[in-house]
C-alpha positions in Angstrom: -69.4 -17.7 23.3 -66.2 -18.7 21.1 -68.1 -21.3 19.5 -65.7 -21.9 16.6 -63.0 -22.3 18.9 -65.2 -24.7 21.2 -66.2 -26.6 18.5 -62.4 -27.0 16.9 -61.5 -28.2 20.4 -64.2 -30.3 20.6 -63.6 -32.3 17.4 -60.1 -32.5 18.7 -60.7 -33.9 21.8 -62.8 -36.7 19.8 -59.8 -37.3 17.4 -57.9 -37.1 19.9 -59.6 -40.1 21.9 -59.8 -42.4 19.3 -56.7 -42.0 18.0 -55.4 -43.4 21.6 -58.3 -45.8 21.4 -57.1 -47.8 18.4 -53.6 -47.2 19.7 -54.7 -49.7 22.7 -56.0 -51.7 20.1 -53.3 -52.0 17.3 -51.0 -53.2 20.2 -53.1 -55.4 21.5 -54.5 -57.3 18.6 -52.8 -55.9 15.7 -53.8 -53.1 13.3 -55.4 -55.3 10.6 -58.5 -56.0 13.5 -58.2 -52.2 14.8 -58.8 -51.0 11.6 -61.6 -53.5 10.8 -64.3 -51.0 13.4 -63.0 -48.1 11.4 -63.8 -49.4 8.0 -67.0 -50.9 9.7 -68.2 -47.5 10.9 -67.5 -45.5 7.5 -69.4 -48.0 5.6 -72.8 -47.3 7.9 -72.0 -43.4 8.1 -71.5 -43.6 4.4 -74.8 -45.6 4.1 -76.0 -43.2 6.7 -75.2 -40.1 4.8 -76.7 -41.3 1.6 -79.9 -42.7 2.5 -81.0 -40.3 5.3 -82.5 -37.8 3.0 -85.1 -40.1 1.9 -86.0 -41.6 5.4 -86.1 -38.4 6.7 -88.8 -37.3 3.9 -90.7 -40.4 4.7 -91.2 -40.3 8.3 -91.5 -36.4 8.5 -94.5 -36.7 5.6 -92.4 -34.1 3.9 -94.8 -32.3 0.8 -92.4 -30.5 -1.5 -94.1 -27.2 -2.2 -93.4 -24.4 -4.6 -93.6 -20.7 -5.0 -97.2 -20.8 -5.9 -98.4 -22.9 -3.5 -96.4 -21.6 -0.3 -95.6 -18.0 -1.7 -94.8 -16.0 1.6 -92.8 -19.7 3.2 -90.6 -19.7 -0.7 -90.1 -15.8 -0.4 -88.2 -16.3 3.1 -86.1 -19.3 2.0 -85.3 -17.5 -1.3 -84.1 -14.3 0.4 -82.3 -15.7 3.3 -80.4 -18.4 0.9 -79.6 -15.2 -1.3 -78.5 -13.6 1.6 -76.1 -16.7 3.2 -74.4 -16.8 0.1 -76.2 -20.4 -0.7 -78.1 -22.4 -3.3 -81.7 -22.4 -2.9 -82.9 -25.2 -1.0 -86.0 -27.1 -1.6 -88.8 -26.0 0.8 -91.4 -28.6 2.5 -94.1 -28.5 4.4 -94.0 -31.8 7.2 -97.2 -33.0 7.7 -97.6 -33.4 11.4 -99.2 -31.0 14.2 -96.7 -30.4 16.2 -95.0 -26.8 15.9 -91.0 -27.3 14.6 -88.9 -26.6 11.9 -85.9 -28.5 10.2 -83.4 -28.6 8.0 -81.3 -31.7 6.1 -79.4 -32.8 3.1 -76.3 -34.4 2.0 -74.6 -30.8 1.0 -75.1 -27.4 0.6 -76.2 -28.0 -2.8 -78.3 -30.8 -1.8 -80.1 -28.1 1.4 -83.7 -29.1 2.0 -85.6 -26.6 4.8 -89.1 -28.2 6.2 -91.2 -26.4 8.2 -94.0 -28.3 9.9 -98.0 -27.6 9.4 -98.0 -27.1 13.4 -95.5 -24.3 13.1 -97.4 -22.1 10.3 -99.9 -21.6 12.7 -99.0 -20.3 15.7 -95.9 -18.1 14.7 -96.2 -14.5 12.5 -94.0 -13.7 10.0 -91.4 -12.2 11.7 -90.5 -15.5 14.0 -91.2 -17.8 11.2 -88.4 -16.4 9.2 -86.4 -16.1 12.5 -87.0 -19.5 12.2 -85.7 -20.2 8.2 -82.9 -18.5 9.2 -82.0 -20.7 12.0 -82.3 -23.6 10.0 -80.1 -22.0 6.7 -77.5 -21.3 9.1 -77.6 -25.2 9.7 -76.8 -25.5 5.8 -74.4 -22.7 6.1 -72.4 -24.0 8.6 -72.5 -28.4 6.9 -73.6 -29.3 10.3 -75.3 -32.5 9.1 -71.9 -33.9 7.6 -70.2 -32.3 11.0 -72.4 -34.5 12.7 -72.4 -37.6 10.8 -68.9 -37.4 11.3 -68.6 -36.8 14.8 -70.9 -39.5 15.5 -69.0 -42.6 14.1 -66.6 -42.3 16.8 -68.7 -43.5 20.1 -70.1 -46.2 17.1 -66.6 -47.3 16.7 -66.1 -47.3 20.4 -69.4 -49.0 21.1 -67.9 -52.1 18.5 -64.7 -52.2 20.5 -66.0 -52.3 24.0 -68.6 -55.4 22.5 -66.4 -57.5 20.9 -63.8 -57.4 23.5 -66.1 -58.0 26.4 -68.3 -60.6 24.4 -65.8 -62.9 23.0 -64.1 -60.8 20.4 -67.2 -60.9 17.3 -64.1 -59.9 14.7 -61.7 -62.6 15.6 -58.6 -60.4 17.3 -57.0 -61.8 19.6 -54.1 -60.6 22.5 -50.7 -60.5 21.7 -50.2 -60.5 25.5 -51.3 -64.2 26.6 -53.2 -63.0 29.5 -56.2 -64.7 27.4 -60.1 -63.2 28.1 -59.0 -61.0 31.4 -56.9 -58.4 28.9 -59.7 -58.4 26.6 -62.2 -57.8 28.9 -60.0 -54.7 30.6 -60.1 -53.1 27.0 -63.8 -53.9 26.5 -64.5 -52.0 29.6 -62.1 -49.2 28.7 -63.7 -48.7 25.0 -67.2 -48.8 26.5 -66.3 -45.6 29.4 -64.9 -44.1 26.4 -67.9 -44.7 24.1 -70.1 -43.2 27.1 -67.6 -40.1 27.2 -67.3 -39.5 23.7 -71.4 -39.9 23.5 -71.9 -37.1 25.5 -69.0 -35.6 24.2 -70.8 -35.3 20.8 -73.9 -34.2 22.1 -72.2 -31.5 23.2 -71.4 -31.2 19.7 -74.9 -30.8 18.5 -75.7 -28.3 21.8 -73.1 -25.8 20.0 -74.1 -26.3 16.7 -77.7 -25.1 17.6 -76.0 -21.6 19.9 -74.2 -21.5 16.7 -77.3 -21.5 14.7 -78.9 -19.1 16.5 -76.3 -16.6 16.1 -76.1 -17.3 12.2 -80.4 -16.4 12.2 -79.1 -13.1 13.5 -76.1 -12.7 11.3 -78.7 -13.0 8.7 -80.8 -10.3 9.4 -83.2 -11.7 12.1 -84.3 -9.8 15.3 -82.7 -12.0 18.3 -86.8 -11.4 19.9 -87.8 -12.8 17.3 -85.9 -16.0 17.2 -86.5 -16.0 21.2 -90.0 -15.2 20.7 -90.4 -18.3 18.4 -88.7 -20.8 21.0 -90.7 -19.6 23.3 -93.9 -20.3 21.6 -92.6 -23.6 19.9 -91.9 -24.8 24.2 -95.5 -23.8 25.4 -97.1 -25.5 22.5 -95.5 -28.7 22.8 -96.3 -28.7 26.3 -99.6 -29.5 25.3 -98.7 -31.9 22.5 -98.1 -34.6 25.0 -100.7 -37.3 24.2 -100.0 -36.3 20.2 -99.1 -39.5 18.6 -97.2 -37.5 16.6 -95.0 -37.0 19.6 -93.8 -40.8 19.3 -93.5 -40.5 15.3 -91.2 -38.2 15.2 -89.1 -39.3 18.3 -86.2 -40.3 16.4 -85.7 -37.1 14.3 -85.8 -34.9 17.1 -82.2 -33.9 16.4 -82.9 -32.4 13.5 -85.5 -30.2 15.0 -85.0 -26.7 16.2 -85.9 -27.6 20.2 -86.5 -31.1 21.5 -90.7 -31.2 22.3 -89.8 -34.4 24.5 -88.4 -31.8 27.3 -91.3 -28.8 26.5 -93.2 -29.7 29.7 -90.4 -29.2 31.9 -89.1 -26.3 29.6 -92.3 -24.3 29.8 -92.3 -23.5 33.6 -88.5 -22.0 33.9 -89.9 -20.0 30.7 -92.5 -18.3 32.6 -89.4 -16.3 34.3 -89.2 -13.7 30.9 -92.7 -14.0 30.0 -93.8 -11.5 32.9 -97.0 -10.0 31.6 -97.9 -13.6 30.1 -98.9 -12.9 26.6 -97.1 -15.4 25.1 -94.4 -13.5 23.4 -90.7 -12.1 24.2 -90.8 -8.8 22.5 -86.7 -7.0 22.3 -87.6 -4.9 26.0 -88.2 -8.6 27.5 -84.9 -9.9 25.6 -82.8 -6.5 26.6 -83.4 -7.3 30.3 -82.6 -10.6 30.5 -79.5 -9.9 29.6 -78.3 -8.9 33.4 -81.3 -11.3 34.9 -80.3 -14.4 36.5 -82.2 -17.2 35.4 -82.8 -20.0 37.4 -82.7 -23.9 36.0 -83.5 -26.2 38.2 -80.7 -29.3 39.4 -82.8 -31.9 36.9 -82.9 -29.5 34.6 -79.0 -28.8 33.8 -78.7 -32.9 34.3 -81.2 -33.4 31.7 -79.2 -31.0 29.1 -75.9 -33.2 29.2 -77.9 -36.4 27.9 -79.5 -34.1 25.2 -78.8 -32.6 21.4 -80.5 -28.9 22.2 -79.2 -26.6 24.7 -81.7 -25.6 27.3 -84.6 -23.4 26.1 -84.1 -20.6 28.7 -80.0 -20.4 28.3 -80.6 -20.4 24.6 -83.0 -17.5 25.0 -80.5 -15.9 27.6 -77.4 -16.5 25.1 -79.8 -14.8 22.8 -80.1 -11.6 24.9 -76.9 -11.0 24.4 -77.2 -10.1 20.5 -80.6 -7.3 21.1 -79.6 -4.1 20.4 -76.7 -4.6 18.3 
């Protein structure tokens, strides 16, 4: 998969593009009003970073537990923290019905792993901490601060394309004295390359959750297991659709190990591995995927670019490709 490597080029790339970006601007308006978006866009990441903790708890009805209360839940996060090499998170138990799992926090130090009340019941032991360790290797690998990071650029973008196509809301103006035309030109330049570098970075979240994947098993998780559980997690939010829950937790559905908005569509192109239909992948299922072409359908692979999670099915095929090892 090189995922390292795609993910250094990645970040690159995004760099890369808004380096030239501000360029365009600096000559055209000077870098005092170029740097004005940049300063701009830290401030609300840093806001971002700081307060999202807290609004995350709020709207996920997060219940910190402890050992006692959630013995077998604090055993997995204890072990697998042990085993990454981390400090021990604080564990949760989100409120809500529908099946997912999750993990946040401003730094390693500061890891929280949630696990929702949906989730407890309809995975064993086994996938649960298949699970945990999906979500650790988020911590592991600072993907929340990756991500923060990554995402200021289209916001920076997004500031440029509107101010110079709506009258210039911080006051730069040309050097060139081709008046509103040149403004407007760079307006609609900044806004293609707000669109690009969007899906650029949520291409950037797509690898992060491949690479997550990979760290559950580099942890000591069964890649069945961790199939297994996505598998489950898709046919039960299939039927989740007329949850209100569904709409609550809309927004934080980046954080969550699959998106449930996409588990109806999901849940059909899953019934290609599940052949005897009893819900579950076991390692002979995962072991002959791994030379099985699967089959996504044309609105399916479009659907993935405009998303944060890789397809269900390729995750479970890239999966395939750890069994036996």
């Amino acid at each position: 998969m090189w995922l390292q490597t795609r993910m250094y080029l990645l970040i690159a790339v995004l760099f890369g593009i808004l380096y030239g970006a501000l360029v365009l601007i600096g000559s055209a308006m000077g870098w005092g009003g170029a740097l004005v978006y940049v300063i701009l866009a830290l401030a609300i990441m840093g806001i971002q970073y700081l307060i999202s903790p807290a609004l995350v708890g709020w709207t996920m009805r997060i219940r910190w537990v402890t050992e006692v209360e959630e013995p077998e839940l604090y055993r997995m996060v204890t072990e697998l923290s042990q085993k990454a090499g981390l400090p021990m998170p604080k564990v949760g138990i989100s409120e809500i019905a529908i099946p997912n799992a999750f993990a946040f926090g401003r730094s390693q130090k500061d890891g929280r792993i949630c696990v929702t009340r949906g989730i407890l019941s309809i995975l064993n032991p086994a996938e649960l901490r298949a699970v945990v360790g999906h979500e650790m290797s988020h911590i592991r690998h600072r993907d929340m601060a990756i991500m923060t990071v990554l995402s200021a650029i289209p916001m920076i973008l997004y500031w440029v394309a509107w101010s110079f196509m709506w009258g210039g809301a911080f006051g730069g103006k040309s050097k060139n004295n081709n008046g509103g035309s040149y403004g407007i030109l760079i307006g609609i330049i900044a806004f293609i390359l707000y669109f690009v570098t969007n899906l650029l970075v949520l291409y950037g979240s797509r690898i992060r959750e491949y690479y997550a994947d990979k760290g559950s098993v580099e942890l000591g998780n069964q890649p069945h297991q961790l199939a297994s559980a996505l598998y489950r997690l898709v046919a039960s939010d299939a039927n989740q659709k007329k949850n209100p829950d569904m709409k609550r937790v809309a927004g934080m559905k980046t954080l969550f190990l699959n998106d449930p908005a996409r588990a109806w569509n999901e849940v059909r192109e899953l019934s290609q591995i599940d052949k005897n239909g009893d819900g579950r992948i076991s390692q002979d299922d995962l072991l002959n995927l791994r030379q099985k072409k699967i089959h996504i359908g044309f609105g399916g692979k479009l659907l993935e670019i405009f998303t944060t999670h890789p397809n269900t099915l390729k995750r479970i095929q890239v999966l395939s490709s750890y069994a036996g090892y």
